[in-house]
C-alpha positions in Angstrom: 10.5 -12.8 -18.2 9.3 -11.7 -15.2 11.1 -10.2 -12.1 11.8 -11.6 -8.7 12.0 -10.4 -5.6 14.9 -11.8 -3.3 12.2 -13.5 -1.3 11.4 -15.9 -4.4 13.4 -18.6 -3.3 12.0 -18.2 0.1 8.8 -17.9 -1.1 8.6 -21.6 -3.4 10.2 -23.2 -0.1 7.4 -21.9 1.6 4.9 -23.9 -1.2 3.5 -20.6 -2.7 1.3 -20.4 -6.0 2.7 -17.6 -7.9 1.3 -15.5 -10.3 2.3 -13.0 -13.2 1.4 -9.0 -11.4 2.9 -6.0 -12.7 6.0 -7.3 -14.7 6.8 -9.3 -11.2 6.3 -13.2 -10.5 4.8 -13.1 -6.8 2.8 -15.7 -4.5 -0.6 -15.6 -5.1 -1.4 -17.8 -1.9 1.1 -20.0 0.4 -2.1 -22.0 2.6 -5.3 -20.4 1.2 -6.8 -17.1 0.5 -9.5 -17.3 2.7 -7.6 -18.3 5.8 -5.0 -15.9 4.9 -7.6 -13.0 4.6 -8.6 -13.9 8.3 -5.5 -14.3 10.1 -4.6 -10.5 8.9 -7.9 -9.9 10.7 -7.3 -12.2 13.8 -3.9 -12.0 14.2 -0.5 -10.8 12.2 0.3 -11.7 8.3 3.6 -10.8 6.6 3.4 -10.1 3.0 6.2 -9.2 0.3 5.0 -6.4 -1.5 8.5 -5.9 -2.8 7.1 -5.3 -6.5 5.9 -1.9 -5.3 8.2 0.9 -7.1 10.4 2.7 -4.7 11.7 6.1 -5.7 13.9 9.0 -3.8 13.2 12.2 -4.5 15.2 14.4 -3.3 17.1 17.9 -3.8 16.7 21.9 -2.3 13.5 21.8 -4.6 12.0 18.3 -4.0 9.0 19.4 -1.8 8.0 21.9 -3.9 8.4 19.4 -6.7 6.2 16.7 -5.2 3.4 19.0 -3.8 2.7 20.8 -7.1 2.1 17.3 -8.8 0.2 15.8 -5.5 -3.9 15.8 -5.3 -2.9 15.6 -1.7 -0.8 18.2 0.5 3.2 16.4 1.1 4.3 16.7 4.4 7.7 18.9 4.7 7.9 17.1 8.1 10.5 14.5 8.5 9.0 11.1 10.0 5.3 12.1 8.3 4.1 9.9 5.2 1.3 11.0 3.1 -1.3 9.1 0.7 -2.2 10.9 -2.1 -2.8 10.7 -6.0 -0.5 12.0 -8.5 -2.3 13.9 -11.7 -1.9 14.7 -14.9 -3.2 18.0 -16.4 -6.5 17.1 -17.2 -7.0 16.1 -13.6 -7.0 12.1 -14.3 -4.8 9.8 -12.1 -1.5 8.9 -13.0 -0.7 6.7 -9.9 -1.7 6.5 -6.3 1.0 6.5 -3.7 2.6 7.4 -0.5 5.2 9.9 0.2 7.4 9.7 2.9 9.6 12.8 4.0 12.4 11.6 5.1 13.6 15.3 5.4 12.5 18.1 4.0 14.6 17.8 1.2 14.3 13.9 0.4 11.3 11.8 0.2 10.5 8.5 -0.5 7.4 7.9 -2.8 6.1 4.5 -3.1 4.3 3.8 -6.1 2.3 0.8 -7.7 4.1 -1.7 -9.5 2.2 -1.6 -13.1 2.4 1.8 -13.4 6.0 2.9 -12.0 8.0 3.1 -15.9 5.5 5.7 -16.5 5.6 7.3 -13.1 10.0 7.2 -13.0 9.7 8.8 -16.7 6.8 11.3 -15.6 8.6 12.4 -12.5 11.8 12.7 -14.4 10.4 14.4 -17.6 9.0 17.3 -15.0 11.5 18.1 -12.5 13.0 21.2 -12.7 15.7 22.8 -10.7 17.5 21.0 -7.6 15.2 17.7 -7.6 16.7 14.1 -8.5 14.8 11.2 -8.9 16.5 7.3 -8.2 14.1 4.4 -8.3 15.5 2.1 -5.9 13.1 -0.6 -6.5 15.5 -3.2 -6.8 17.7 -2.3 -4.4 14.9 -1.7 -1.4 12.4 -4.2 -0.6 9.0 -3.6 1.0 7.6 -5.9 3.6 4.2 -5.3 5.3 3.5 -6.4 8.6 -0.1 -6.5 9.4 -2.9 -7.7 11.7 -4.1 -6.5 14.9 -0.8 -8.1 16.6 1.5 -6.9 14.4 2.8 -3.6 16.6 3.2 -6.4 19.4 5.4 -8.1 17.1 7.4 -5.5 15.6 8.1 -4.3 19.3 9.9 -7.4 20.1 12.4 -6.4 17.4 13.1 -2.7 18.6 13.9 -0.4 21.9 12.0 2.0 19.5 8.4 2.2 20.8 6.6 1.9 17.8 3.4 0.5 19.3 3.0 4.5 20.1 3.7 5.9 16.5 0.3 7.0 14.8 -1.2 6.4 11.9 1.5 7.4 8.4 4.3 8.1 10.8 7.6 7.4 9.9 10.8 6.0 11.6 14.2 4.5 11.6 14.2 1.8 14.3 17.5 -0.6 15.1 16.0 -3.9 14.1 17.5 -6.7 15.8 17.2 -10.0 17.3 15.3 -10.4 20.1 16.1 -12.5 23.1 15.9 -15.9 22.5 15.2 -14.8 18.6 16.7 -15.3 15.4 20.1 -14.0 14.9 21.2 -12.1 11.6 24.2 -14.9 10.3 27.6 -13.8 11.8 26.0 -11.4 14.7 27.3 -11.4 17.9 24.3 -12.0 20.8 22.0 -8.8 21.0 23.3 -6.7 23.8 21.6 -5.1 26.7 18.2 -3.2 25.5 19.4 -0.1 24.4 18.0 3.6 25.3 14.9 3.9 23.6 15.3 6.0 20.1 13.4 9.1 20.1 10.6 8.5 17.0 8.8 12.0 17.6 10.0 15.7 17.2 12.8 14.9 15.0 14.7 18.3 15.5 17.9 18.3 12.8 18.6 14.5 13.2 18.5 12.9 10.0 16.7 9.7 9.0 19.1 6.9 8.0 20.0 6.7 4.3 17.8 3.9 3.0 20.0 3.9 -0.3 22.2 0.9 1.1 24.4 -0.8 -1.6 22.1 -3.8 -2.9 24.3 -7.0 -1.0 26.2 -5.2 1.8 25.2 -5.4 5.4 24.1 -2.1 7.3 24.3 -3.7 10.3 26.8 -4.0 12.8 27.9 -6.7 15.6 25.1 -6.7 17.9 23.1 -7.9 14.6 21.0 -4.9 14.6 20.7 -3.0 11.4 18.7 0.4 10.9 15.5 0.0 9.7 12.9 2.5 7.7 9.3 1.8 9.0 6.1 3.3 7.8 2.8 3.1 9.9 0.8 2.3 6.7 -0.8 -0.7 5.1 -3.4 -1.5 2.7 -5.7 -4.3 4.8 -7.6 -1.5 6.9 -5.9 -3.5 10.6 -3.1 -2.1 12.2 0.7 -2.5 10.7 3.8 -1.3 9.4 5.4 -1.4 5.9 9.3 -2.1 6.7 12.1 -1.0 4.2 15.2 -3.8 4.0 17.2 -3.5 1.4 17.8 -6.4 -0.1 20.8 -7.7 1.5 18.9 -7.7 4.8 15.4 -8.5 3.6 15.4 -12.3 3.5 17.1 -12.2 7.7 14.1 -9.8 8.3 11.6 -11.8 6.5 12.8 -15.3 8.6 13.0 -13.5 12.0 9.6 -12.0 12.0 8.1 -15.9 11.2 10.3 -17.2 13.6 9.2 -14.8 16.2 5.8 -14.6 15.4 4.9 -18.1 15.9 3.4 -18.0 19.1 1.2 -15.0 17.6 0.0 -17.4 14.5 1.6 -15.4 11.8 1.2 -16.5 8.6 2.7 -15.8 5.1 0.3 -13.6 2.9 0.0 -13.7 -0.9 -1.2 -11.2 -3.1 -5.2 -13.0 -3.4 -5.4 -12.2 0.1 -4.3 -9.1 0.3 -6.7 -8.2 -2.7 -9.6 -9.4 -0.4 -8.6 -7.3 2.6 -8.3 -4.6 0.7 -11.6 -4.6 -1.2 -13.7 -4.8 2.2 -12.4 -1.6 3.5 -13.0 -0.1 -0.1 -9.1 0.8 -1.1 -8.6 1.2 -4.7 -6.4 -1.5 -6.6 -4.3 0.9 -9.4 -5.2 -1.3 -13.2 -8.7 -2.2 -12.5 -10.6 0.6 -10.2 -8.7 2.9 -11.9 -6.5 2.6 -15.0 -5.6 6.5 -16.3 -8.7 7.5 -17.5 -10.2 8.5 -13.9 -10.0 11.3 -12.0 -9.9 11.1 -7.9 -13.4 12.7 -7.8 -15.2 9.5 -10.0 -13.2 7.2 -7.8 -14.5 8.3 -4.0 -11.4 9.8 -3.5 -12.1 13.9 -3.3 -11.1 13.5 0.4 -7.8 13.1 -1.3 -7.7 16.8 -3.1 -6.3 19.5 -1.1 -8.1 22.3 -3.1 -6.5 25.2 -1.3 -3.2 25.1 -2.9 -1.9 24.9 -6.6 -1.3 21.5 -7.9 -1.2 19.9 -11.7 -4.7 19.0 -12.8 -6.1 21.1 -10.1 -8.5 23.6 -12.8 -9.8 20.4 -14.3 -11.2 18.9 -11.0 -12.5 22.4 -10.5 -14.5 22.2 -13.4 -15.8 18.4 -13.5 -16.3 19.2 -9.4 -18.7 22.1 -10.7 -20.4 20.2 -13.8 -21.0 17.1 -11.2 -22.0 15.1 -14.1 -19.1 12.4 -13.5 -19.5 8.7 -12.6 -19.3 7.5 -9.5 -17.2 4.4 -7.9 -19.4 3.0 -5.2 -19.8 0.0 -3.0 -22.3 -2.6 -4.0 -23.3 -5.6 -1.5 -25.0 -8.5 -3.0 -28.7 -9.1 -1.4 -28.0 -13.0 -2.1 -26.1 -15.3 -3.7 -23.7 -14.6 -6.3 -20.2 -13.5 -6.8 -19.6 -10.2 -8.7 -16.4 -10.1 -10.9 -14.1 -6.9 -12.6 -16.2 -6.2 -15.7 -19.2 -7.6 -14.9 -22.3 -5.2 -15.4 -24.8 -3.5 -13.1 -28.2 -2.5 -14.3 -30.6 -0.2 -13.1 -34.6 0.2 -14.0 -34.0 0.8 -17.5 -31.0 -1.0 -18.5 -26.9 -0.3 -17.8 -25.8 2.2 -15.8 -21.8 1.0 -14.8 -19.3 -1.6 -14.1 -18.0 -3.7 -10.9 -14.4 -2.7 -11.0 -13.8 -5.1 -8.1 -15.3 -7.9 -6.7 -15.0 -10.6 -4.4 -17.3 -13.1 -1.8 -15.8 -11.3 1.6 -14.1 -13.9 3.7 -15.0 -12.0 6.9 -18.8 -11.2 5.7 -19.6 -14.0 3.6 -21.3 -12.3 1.2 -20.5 -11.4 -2.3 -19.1 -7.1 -2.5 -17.8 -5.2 -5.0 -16.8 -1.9 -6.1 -18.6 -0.1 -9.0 -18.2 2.6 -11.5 -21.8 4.0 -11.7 -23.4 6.6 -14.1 -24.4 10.3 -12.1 -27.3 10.5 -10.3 -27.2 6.4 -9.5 -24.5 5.8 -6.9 -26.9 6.9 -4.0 -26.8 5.0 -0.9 -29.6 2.6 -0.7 -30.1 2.4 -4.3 -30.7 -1.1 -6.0 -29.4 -2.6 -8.8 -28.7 -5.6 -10.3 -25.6 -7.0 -11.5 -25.4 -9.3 -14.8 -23.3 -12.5 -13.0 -23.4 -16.1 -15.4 -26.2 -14.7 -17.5 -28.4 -13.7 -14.9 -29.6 -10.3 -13.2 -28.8 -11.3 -9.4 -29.8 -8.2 -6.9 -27.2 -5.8 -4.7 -27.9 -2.5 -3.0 -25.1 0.2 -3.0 -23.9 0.8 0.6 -21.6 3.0 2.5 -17.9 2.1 2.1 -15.8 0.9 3.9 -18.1 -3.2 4.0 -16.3 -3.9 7.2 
């Protein structure tokens, strides 16, 4: 059987169509993809992405750890998260995630949901020395808040300002009710606004323990309870990926609909968030890549941090020298036509790859897709065809991201 979040319940009030992703039964749409896809893009969307694997790392030894098995550089600075691939030794992708330090000596790495049983035993089979790994992926849930409104939003929740953290930056806010809101059950009214809490230049302050006990409140009698954010997301628009643990995550869920009704926010499945994703070119872990890529065939040598020693790191060296690897590239249909994962893209003289992804792009109306192409045919401005219901319909490979 497959697992739940503790937003189910929620989530089949709500009318959602569910589907089977990752070992995890999660809405697929609540109203519709398409007007989903384009109130991210218009407005503010909440989406449970609660299936995602959560694991601390942590120990005297834990950045070291994580950076020698990173494509990517960790950040030893507290309130910095990082996006990066994690390798094995012949330099193909394990998983793609995003490491948080929450100090320098514990991190929280977000991983895929498919993939984490291999990544918990991986990470575990490795460590060495003062490093601990705890998946807390049950006890934690992950909610992204996202849409051009979405730091507006948030912001009526904090005294934090977190409409001025940057891009992968990191905090603990006081998440409570705002005036007039929705109050956590029991909570005495919200106080007085309280002095804003400092998000940069950290100093020896620690970041709140996100390992709550599963069921017991963190919060206190104002009704505000402490509150990991991440300035991440996967739809390419501004937003935030908050951490509840579980206890709290169905009283965060409600208040940001309540509060965001005036802004339009809308309940996001897992179909739109697939479509945002795909027009700013982000990789989806189990179909643009499934183990047997490296981050150089997949777009992603932006991702490689070659001046440091990692795992995998002499085997990227030498594919990077051959250059004779396929290429993931971005395909845009010329015309009608929807390309589909699997479907196959020809060039003059027969085959040359595979659409890993594909979609008709709510916000462009037009079919894209992301390819795996053989070397020396991913150029931009190439055309190709692509084999869709029998028939050889025409696309041209074009700069990613589409929009």
């Amino acid at each position: 059987m497959a697992d739940r979040t503790a937003l189910y319940d929620a989530h089949r009030a709500a009318g959602a169509r569910f589907i089977e992703f990752g070992g995890w039964e999660m809405p697929l749409q609540f109203t519709g993809i398409v007007g989903e896809h384009l109130a991210v893009r218009s407005s503010v969307g909440v989406f449970d992405v609660s299936h995602m694997g959560k694991l601390l790392v942590e120990g005297r030894e834990a950045h070291g750890f994580l950076d020698g098995h990173s494509a990517n550089a960790i950040p030893a600075k507290a309130g910095r998260a990082r996006y990066t691939h994690l390798l094995r030794e012949d330099g193909t992708i394990l998983d793609d995630v995003i490491a948080t330090c929450l100090d320098p000596d514990r991190y929280l790495v977000v991983c895929n949901a498919g993939p984490r049983p291999a990544v918990v035993a991986w990470l575990g089979a490795r460590r060495r020395g003062d490093v601990r790994v705890t998946d807390l992926t049950g006890a934690v849930l992950c909610l992204a808040l996202q849409g051009p409104r979405a730091p507006e939003l948030l912001q009526r929740f904090t005294s934090s300002d977190v409409i001025a953290m940057r891009s992968f930056d990191a905090a603990v806010i006081r998440f409570g009710p705002p005036a007039e809101g929705v109050r956590r059950p029991g909570a005495a009214p919200a106080p007085a606004p309280a002095v804003p809490q400092e998000i940069k230049g950290w100093g020896s302050t620690r970041m709140a323990d996100p390992r709550a006990e599963p069921g017991v409140s963190t919060g206190d009698a104002t009704g505000e309870v402490p509150l990991l954010v991440t300035r991440t997301g996967y739809t390419g628009e501004p937003g935030f990926e908050l951490f509840p643990h579980e206890g709290e995550g169905p009283w965060v869920w409600e208040s940001l609909l309540a509060e965001g009704a005036d802004l339009g926010i809308q309940r996001i499945g897992l179909g739109a968030r697939d479509t945002l994703r795909l027009e700013k070119g982000y990789l989806l872990a189990g179909q643009d890549f499934d183990g047997r890529q490296t981050p150089l065939e997949v777009n992603s040598e932006w991702v490689v941090k070659w001046d440091r020693p990692f795992v995998g790191r002499e085997a990227l060296e030498a594919q990077r020298s051959r250059g004779d690897y396929p290429r993931l590239v971005g395909l845009r249909m010329e015309g009608r036509g929807i390309p589909r994962h699997g479907h196959a893209v020809h060039g003059e003289r027969g085959p040359v790859g595979t659409v890993t992804s594909g979609t008709l792009s709510p916000s462009l109306r037009v079919g894209i897709a992301l390819a795996s192409l053989a070397p020396f045919h991913g150029d931009v401005g190439t055309r190709v065809r692509i084999e869709i219901r029998g028939g050889l319909l025409a696309a041209e490979v074009v700069r990613l991201p589409f929009l």
